[in-house]
Phi, psi and omega in degrees: 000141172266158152008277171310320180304112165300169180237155190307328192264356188267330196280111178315119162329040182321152167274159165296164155215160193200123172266150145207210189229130188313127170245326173224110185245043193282332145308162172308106174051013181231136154207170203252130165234158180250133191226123198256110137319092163267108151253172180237139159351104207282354178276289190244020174033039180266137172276153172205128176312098188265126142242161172222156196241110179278127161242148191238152168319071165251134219276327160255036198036057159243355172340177197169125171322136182113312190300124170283098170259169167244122168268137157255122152336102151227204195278160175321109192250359184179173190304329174268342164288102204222001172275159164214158188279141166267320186192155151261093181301344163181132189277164182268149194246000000 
């Protein structure tokens, strides 16, 4: 190995981080955000939307459908839950 190459115990563990947008706040401290993938077609180079929809932990409930958050990744907070909101980036108007 040279030099520069972090070794598997130096290299920091990062968490995901995923900005998307609140689709459901119908739950307790839980909303469901979609979060759009463009990836392109390993075939026929066409973009194509992947979404997937993460539910995450907001601890103080205000949240509103429409709202642009940054979610984190963290340890299991419910059978479904494995996100929590970091910030919010821009409210629904």
């Amino acid at each position: 190995m040279s030099d520069t190459t972090p070794t598997p115990t130096e290299r920091p563990n990062r968490r995901k981080v995923r900005e998307g947008t609140v689709v459901s706040t119908k739950m307790e401290k839980t909303v469901i955000v979609v979060v759009v993938d463009r990836v392109r077609h390993r075939r026929y180079q066409k973009t194509l939307q992947r979404t997937t929809r993460l539910f995450a932990h907001d601890e103080v409930n205000n949240l509103r459908e429409g709202d642009r958050v940054r979610v984190a990744e963290t340890r299991p907070t419910s059978k479904l839950k494995r996100w929590r909101v970091i910030e919010v980036l821009e409210r629904a108007r």
